[in-house]
gemmi code that builds the backbone of each chain (N, CA, C; Angstrom):
import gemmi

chains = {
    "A": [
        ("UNK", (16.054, 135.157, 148.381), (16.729, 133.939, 148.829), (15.831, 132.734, 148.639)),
        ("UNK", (16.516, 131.709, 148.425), (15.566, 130.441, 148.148), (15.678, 129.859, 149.471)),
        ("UNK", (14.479, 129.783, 149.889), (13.605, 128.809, 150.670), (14.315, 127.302, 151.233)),
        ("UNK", (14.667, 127.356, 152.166), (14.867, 125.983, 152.593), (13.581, 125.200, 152.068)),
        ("UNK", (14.036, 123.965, 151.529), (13.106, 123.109, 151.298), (12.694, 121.878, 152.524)),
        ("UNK", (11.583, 121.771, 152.566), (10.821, 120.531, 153.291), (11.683, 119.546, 153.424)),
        ("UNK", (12.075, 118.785, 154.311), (12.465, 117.426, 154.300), (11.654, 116.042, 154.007)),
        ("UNK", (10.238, 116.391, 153.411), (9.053, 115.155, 153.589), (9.883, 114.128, 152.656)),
        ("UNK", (10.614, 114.122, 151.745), (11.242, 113.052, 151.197), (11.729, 112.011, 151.915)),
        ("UNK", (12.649, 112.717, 153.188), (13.364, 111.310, 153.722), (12.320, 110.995, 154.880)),
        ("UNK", (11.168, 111.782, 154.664), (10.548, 111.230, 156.106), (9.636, 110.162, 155.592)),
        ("UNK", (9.367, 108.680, 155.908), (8.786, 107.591, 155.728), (7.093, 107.861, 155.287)),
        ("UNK", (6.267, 107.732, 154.351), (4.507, 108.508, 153.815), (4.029, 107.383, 154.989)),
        ("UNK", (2.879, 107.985, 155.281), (2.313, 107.408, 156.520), (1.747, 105.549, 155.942)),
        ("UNK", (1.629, 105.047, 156.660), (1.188, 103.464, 156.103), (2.901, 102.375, 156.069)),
        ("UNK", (3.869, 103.574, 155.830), (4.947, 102.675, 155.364), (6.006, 102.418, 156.398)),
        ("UNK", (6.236, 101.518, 157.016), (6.181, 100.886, 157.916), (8.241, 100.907, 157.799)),
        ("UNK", (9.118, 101.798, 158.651), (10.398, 102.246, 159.085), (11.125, 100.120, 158.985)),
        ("UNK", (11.815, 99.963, 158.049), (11.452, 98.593, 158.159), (13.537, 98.626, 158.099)),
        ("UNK", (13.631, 97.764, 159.424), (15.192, 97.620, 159.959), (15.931, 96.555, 159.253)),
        ("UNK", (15.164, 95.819, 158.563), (16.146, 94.707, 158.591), (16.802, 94.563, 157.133)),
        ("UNK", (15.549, 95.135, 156.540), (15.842, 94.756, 154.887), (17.020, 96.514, 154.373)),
        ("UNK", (17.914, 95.302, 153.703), (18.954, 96.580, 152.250), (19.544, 96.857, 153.619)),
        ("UNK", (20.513, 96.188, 154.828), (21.236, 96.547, 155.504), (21.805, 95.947, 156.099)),
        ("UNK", (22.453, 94.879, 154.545), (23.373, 93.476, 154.475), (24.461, 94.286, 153.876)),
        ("UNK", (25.325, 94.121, 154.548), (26.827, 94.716, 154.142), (27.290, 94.033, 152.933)),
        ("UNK", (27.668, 94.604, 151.915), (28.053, 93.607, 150.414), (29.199, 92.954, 150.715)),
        ("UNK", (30.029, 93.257, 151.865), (31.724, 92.778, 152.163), (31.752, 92.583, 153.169)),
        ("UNK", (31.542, 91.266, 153.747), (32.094, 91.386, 155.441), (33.312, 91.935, 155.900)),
        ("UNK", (33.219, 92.559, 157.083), (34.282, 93.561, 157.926), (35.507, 92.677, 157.813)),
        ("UNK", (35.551, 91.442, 158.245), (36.036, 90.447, 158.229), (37.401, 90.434, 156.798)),
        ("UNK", (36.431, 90.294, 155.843), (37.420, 90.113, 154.699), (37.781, 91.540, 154.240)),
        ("UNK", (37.541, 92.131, 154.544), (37.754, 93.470, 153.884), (39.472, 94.035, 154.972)),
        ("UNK", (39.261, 93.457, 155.676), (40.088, 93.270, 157.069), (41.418, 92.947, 156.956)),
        ("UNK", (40.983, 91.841, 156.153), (41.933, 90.449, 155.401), (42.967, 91.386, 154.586)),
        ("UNK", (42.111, 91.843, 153.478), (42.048, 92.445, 152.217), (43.372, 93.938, 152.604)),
        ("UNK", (42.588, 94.671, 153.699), (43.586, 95.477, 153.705), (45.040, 95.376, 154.170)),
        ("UNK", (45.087, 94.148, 155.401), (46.150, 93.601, 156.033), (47.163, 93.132, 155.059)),
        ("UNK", (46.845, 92.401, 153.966), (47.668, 91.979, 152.963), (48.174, 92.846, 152.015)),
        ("UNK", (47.500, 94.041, 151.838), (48.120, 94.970, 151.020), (48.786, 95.957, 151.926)),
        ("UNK", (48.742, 96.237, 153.341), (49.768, 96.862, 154.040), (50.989, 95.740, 153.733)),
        ("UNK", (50.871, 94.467, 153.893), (51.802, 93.851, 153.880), (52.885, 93.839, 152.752)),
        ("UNK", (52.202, 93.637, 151.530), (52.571, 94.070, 150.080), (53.649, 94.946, 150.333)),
        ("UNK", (52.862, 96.391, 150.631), (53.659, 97.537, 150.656), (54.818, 97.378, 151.198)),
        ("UNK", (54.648, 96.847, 152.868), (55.936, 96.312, 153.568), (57.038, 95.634, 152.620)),
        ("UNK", (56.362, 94.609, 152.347), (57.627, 93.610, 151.190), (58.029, 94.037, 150.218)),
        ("UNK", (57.486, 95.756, 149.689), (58.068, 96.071, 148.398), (59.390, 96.980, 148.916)),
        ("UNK", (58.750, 97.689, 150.245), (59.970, 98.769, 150.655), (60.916, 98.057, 151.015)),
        ("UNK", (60.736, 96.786, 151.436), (62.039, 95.814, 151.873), (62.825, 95.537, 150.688)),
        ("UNK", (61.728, 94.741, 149.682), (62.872, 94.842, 148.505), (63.727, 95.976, 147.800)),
        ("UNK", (62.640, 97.543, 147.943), (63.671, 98.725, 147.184), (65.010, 98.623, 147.863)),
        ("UNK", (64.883, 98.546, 149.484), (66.152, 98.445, 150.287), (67.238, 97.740, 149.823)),
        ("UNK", (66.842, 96.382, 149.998), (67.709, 95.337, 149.391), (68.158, 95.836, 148.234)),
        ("UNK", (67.630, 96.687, 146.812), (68.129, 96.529, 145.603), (69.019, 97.954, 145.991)),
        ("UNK", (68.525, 98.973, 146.773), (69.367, 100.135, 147.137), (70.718, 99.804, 147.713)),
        ("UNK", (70.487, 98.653, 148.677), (71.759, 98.190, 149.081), (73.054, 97.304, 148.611)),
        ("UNK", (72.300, 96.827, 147.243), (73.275, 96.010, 146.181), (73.037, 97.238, 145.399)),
        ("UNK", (73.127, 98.064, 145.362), (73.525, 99.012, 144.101), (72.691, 98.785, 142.557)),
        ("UNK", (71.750, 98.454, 143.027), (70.951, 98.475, 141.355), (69.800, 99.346, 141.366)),
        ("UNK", (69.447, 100.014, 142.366), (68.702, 101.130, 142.143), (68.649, 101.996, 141.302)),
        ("UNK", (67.891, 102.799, 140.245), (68.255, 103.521, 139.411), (68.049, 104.821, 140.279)),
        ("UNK", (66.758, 105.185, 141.140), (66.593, 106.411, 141.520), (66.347, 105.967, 143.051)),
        ("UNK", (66.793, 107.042, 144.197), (66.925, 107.251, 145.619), (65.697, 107.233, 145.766)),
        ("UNK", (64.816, 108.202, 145.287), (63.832, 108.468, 145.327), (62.076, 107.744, 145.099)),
        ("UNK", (62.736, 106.711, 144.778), (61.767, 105.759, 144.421), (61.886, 104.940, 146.120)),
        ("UNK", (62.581, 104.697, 146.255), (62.828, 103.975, 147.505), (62.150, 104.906, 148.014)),
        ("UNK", (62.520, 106.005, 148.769), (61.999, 106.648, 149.575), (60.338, 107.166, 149.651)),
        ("UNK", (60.317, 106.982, 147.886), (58.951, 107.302, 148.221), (57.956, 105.499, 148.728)),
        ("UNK", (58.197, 104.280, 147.993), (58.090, 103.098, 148.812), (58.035, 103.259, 150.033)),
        ("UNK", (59.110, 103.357, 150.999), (59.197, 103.468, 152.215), (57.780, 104.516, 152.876)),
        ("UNK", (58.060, 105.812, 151.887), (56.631, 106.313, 152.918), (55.053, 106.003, 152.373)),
        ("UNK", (54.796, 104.959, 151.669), (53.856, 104.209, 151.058), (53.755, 103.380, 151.621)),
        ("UNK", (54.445, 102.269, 152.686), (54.520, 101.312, 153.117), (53.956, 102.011, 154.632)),
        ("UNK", (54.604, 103.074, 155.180), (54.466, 104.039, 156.454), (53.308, 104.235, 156.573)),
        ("UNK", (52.290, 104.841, 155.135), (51.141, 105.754, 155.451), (50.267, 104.384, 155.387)),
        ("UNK", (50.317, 103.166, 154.574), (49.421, 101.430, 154.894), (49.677, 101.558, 155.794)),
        ("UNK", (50.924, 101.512, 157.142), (51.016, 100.824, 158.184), (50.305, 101.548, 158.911)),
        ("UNK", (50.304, 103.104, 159.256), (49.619, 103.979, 159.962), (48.087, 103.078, 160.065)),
        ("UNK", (47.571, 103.246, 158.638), (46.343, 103.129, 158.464), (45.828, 102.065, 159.467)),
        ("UNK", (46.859, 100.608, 159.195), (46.370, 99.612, 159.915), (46.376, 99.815, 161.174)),
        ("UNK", (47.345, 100.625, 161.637), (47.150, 100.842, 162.992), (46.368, 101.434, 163.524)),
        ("UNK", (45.521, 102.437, 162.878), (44.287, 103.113, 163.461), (43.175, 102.172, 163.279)),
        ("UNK", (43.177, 101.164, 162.206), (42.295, 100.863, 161.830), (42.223, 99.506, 163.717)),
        ("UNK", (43.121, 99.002, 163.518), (43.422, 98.216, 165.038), (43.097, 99.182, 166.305)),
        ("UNK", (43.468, 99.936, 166.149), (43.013, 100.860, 167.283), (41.601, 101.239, 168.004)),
        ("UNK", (41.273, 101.458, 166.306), (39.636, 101.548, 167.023), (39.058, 100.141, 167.001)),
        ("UNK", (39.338, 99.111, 166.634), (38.884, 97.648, 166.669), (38.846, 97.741, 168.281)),
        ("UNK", (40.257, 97.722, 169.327), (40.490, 97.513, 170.220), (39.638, 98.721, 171.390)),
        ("UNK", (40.012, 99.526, 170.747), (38.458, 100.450, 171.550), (37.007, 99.841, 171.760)),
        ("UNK", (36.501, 99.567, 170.239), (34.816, 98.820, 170.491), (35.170, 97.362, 171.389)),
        ("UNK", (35.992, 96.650, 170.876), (35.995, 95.369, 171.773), (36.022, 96.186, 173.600)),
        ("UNK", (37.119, 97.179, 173.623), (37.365, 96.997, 175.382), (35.519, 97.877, 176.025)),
        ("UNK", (35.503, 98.795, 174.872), (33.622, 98.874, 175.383), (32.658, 98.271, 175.670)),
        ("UNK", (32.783, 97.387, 174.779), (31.796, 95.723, 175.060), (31.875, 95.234, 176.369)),
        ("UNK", (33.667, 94.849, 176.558), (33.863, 94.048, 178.013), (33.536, 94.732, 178.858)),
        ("UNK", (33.607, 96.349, 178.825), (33.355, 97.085, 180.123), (31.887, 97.118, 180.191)),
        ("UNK", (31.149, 96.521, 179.401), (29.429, 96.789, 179.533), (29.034, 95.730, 180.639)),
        ("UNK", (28.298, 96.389, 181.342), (27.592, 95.563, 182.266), (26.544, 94.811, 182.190)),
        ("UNK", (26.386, 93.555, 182.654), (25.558, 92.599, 182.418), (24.154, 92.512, 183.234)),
    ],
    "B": [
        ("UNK", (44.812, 103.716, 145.710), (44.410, 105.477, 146.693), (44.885, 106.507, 146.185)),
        ("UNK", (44.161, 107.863, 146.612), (44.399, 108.835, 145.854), (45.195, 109.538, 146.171)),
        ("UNK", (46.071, 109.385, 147.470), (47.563, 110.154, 148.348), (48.203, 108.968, 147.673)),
        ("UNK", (47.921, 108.305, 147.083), (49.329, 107.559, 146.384), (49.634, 107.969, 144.763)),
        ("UNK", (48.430, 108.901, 144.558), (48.459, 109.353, 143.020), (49.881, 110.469, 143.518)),
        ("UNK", (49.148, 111.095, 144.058), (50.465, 112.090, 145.028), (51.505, 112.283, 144.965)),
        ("UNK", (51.579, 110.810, 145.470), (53.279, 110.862, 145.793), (53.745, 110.324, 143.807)),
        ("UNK", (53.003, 109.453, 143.085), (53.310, 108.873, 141.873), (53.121, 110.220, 141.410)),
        ("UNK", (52.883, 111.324, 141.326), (53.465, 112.422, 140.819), (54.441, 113.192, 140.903)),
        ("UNK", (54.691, 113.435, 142.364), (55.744, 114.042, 142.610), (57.011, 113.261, 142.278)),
        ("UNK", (56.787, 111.476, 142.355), (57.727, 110.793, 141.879), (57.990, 111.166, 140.629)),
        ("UNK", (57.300, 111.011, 139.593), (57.373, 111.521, 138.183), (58.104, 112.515, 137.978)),
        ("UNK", (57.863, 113.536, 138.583), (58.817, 114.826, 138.446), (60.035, 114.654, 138.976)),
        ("UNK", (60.255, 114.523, 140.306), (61.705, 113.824, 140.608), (62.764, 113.627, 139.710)),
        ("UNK", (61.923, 111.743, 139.284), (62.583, 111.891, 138.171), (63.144, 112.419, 136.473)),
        ("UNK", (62.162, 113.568, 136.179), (62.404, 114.185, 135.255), (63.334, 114.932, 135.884)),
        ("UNK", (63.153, 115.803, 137.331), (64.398, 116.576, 137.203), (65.741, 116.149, 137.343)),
        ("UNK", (65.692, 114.772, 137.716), (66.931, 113.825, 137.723), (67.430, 113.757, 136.853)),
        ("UNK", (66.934, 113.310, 136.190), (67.178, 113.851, 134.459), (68.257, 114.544, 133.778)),
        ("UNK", (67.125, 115.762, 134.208), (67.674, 116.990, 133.766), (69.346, 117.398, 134.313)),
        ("UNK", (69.147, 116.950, 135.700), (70.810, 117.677, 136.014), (71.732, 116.242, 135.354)),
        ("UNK", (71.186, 114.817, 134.895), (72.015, 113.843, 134.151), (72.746, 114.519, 133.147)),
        ("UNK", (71.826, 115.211, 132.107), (72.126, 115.154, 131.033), (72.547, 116.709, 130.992)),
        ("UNK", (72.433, 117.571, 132.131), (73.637, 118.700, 132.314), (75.079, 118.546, 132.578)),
        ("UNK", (74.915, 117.326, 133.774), (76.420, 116.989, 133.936), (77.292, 116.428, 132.633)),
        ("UNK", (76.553, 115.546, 131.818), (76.924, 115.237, 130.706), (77.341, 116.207, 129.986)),
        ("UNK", (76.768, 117.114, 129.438), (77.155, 118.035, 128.446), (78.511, 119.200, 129.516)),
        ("UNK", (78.325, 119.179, 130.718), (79.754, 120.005, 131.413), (80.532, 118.996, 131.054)),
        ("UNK", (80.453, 117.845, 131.115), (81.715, 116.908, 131.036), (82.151, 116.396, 129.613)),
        ("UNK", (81.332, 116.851, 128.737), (81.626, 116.518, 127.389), (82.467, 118.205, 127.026)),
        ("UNK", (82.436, 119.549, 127.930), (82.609, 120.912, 127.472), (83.494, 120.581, 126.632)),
        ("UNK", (84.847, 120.279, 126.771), (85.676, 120.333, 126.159), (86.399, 119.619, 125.558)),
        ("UNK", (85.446, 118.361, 125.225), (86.104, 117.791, 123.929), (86.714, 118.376, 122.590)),
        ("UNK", (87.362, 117.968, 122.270), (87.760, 118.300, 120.938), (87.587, 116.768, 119.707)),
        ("UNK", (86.618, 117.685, 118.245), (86.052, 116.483, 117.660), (87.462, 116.074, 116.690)),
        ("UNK", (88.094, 114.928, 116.600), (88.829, 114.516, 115.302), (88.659, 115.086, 114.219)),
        ("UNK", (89.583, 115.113, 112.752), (89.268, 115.707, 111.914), (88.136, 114.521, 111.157)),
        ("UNK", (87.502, 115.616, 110.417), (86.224, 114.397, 109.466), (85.461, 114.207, 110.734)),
        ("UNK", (85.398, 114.353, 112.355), (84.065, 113.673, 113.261), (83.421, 115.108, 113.422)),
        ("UNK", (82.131, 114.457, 114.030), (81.675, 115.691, 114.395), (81.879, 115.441, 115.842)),
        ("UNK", (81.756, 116.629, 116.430), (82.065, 117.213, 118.188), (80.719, 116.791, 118.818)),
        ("UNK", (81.107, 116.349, 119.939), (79.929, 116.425, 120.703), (78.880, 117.527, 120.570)),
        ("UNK", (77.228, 117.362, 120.542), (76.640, 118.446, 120.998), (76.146, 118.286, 122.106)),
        ("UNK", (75.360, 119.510, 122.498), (74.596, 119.415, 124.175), (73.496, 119.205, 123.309)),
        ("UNK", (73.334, 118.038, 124.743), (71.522, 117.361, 125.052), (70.975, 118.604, 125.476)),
        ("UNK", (69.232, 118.226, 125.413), (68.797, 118.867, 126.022), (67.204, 118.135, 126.435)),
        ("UNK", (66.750, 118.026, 127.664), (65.644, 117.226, 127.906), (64.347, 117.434, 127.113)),
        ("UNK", (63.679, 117.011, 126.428), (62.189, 117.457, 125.926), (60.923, 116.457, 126.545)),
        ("UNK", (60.401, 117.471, 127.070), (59.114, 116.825, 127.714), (57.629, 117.287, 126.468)),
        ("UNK", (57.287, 115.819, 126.631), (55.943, 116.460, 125.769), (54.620, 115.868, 126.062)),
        ("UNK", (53.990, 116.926, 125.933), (52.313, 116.317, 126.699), (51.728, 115.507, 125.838)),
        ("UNK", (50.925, 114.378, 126.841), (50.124, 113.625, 126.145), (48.901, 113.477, 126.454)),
        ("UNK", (48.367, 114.455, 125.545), (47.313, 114.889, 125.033), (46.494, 115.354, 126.450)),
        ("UNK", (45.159, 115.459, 126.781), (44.937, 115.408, 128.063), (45.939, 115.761, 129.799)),
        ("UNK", (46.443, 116.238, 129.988), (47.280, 116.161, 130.526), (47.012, 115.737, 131.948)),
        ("UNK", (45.894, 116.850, 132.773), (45.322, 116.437, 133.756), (44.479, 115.332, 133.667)),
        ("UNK", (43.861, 114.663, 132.852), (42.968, 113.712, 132.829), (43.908, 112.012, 133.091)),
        ("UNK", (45.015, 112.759, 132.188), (45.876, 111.381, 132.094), (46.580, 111.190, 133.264)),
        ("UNK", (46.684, 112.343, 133.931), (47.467, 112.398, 135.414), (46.919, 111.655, 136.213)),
        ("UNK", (45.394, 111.915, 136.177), (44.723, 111.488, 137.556), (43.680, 110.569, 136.958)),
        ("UNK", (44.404, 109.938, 135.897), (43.387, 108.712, 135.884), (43.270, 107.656, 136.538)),
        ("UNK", (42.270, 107.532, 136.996), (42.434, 106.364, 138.435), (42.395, 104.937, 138.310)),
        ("UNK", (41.711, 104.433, 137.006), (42.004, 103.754, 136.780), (42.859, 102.838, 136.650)),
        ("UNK", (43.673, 103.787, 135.434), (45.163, 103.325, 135.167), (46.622, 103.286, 136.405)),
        ("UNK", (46.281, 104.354, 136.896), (47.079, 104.925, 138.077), (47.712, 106.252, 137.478)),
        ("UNK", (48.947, 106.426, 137.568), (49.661, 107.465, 137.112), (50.469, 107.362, 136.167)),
        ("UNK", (50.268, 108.015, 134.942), (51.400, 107.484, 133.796), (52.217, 108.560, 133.747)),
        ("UNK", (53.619, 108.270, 133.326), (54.730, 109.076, 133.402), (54.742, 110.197, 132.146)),
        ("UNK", (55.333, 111.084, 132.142), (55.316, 112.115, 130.815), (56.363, 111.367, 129.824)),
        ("UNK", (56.121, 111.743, 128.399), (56.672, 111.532, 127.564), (57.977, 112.117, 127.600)),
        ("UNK", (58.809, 111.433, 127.799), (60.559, 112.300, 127.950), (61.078, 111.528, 127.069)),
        ("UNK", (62.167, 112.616, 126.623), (63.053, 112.164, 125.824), (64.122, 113.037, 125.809)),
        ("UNK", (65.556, 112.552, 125.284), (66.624, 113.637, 125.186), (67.233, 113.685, 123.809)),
        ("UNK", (67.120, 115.007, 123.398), (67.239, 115.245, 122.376), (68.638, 116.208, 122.485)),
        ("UNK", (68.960, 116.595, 120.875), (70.823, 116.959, 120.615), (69.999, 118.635, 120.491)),
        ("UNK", (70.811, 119.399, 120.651), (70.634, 121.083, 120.422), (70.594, 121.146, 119.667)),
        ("UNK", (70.147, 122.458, 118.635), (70.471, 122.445, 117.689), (71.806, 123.390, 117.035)),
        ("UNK", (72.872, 123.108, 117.525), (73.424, 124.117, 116.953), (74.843, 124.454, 116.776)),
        ("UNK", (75.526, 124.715, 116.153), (76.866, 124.597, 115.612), (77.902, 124.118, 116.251)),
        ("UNK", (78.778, 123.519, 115.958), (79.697, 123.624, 116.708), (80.790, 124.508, 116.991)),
        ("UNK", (81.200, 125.097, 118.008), (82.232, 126.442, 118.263), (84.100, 125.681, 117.008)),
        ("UNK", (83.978, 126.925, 116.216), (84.818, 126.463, 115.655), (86.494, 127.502, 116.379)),
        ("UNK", (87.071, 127.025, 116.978), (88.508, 127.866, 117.301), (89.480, 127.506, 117.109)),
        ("UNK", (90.057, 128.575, 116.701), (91.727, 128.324, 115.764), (92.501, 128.245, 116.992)),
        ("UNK", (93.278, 127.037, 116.716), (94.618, 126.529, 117.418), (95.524, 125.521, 116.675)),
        ("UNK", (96.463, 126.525, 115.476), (96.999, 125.921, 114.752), (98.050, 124.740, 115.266)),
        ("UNK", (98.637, 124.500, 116.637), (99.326, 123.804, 117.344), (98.511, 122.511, 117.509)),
        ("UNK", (97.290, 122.454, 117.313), (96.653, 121.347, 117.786), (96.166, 120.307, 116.871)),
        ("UNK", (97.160, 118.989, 117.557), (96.828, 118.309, 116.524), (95.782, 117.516, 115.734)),
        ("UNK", (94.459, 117.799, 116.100), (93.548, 117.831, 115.674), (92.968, 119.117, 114.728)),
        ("UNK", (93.638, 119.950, 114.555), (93.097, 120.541, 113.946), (93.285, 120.904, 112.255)),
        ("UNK", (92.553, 121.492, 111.446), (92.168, 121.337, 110.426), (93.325, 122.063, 109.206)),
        ("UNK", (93.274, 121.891, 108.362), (93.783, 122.744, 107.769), (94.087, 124.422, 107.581)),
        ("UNK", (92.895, 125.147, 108.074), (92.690, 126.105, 108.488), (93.428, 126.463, 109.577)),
        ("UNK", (93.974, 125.889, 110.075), (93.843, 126.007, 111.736), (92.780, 125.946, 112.855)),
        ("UNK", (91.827, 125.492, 112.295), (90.836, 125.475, 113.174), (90.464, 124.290, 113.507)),
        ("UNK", (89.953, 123.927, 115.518), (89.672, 122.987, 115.537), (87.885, 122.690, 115.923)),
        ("UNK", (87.307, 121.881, 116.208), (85.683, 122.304, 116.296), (85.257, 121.913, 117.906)),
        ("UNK", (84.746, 122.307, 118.434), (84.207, 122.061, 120.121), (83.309, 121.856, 120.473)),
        ("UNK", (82.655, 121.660, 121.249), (81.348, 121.651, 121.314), (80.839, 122.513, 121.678)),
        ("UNK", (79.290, 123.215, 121.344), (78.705, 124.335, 121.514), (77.876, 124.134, 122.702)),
        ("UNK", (78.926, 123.946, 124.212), (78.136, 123.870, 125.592), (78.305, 125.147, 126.318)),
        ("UNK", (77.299, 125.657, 126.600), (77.389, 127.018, 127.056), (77.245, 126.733, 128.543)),
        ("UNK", (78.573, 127.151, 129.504), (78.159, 127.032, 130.465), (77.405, 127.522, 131.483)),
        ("UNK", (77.321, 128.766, 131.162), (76.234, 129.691, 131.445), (74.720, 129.028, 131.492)),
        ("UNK", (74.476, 128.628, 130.591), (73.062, 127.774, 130.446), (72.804, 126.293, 130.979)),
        ("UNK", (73.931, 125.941, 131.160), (74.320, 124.520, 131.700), (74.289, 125.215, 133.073)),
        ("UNK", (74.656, 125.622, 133.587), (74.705, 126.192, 134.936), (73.289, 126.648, 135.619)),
        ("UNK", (72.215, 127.202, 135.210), (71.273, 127.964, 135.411), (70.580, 126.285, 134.891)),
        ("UNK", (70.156, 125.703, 134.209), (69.933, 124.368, 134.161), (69.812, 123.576, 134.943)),
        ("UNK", (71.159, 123.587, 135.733), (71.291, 123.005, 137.006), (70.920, 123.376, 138.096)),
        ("UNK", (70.970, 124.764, 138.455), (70.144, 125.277, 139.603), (68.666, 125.119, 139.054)),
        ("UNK", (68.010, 125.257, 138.271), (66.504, 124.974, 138.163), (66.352, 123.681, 138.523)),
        ("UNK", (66.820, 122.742, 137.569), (66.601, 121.316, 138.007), (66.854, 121.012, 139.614)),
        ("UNK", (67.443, 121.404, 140.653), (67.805, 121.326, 141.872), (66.364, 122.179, 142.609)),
        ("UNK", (66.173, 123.004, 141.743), (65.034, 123.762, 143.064), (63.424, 122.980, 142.469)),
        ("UNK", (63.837, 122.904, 141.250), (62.205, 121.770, 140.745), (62.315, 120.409, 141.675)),
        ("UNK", (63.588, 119.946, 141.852), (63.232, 118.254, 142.328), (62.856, 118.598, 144.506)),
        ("UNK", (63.752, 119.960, 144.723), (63.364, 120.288, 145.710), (61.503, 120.411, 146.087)),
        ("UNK", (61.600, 120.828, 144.956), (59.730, 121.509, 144.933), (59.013, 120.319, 144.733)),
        ("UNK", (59.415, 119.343, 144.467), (58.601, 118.188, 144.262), (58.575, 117.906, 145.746)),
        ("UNK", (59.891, 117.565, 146.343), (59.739, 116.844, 147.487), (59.012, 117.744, 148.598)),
        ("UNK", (58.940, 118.891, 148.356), (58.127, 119.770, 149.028), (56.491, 118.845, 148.884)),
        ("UNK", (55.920, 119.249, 147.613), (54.856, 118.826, 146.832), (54.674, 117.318, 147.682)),
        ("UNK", (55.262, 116.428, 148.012), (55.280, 115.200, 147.747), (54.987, 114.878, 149.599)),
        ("UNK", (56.073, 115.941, 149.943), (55.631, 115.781, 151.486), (54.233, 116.725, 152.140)),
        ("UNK", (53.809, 117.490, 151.297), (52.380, 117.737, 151.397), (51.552, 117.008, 151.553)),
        ("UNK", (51.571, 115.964, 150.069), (50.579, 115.275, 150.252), (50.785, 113.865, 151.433)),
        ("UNK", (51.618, 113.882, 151.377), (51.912, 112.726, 152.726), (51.342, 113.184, 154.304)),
        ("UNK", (51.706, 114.717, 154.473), (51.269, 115.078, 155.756), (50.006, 115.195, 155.758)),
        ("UNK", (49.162, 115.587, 154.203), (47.670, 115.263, 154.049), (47.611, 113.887, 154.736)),
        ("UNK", (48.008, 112.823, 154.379), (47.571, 111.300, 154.225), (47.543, 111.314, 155.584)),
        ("UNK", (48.806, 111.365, 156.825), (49.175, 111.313, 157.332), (47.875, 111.724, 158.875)),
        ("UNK", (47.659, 113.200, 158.080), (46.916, 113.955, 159.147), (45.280, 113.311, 158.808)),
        ("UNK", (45.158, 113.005, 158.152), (43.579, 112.473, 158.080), (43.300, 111.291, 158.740)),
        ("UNK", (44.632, 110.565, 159.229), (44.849, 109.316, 159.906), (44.784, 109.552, 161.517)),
        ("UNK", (44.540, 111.117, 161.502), (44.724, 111.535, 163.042), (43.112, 111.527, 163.236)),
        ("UNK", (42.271, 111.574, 162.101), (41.442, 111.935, 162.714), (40.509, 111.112, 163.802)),
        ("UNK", (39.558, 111.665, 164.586), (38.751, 110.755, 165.953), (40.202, 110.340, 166.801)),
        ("UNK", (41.519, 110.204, 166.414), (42.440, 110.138, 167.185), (42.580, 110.648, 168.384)),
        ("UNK", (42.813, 110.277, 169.532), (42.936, 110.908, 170.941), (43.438, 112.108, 170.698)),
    ],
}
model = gemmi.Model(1)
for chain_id, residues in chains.items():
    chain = gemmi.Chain(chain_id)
    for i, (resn, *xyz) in enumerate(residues, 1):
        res = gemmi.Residue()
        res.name, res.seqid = resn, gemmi.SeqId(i, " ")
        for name, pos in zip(("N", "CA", "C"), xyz):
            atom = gemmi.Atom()
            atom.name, atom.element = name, gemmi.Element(name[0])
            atom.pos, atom.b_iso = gemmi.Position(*pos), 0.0
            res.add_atom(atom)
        chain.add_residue(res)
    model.add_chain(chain)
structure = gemmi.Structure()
structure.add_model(model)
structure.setup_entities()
């Protein structure tokens, strides 16, 4: 059997100094990325609205296209909602921290 | 995303098997034409799917997203049923008039495949959704 190997790689060579601040700048603020996903749940929303609309004037070619829209628009919305969910978790942790 | 390649597959198939029972109903509803003298008779379609090139690569290229298969509908190849019905006024000198060579037997079995493939998609299709779906549970209460 082969040998677990050493971990000395990720462990810091002595002299070199565990350094916090540097290479742990986020390339995308949370913020816009936030933005970013909100608008493409939204997208999704406005496309399943339109398959509807064209399902409901009769120019649909396939049922199935709609339906699959609709649960494309469902599984964005889910997302955003977990993604809100745990937003609203860390915020109500904060307020409950004591001063 | 890659649960949306998913469902753009199972969509794909869908509509091929949509297709398929189109251009079955067509050929039941063309069965029994009878062709004029000098025309030719209807023949039965029949769907042809053909790969392009790569098949899995082109499926799940992520780039592009999901590209659809090469479909097309093509004529059978093959005679038309010739039957004598000297009363009919379409028919030939012989007495014979020409029909189309739709077998309903095969048109039939056609149609039940195409019905249990578009079933199997939506099977396929709601897989990957309850994937999408359930990974959204996760750290969830």
């Amino acid at each position: 059997m082969e040998p677990l190997s050493a971990i000395s790689s990720l462990i810091p060579a002595p002299g070199q100094a565990l350094d916090g601040t540097a290479g742990h700048q986020p390339e995308r603020a949370f913020d816009s990325w936030l933005a970013g996903q909100v608008e493409q749940t939204n997208t999704s929303l406005v496309q399943a609205d339109a398959e509807l609309r064209s399902l409901a004037l009769g120019e649909t070619e396939n049922l199935h296209q709609v339906m699959v829209a609709l649960e494309e628009a469902r599984i964005n919305l889910e997302l955003a909602v977990q993604v809100r969910n745990r937003l609203v978790e860390g915020y109500q942790k904060l307020m409950r921290m004591r001063i | 995303m890659d649960y949306m390649a998913t469902m753009a597959i199972s969509s794909h198939g869908m509509s091929l098997e949509r297709l398929r029972v189109d251009v079955t109903a067509l050929n039941i509803a063309n069965m029994h034409q009878v062709a004029e003298p000098g025309q030719a008779p209807y023949r039965a379609k029949a769907v042809l799917v053909q790969q392009r090139g790569d098949v899995f690569a082109s499926h799940l290229d992520r780039a592009g997203g999901v590209s659809p298969p090469a479909v097309s509908v093509v004529e059978r190849n093959v005679p038309p049923l010739m039957a004598r019905d000297p009363g009919h006024p379409y028919a030939d000198a012989d007495g014979f008039v020409r029909r189309p060579n739709v077998d309903p037997v095969t048109e039939s079995i056609n149609l039940v495949t195409a019905v249990r493939a578009y079933e199997a998609n939506v099977r396929a299709f709601n897989a990957g959704r309850s994937l999408a779906l359930k990974a959204l549970d996760i750290g969830g209460a």
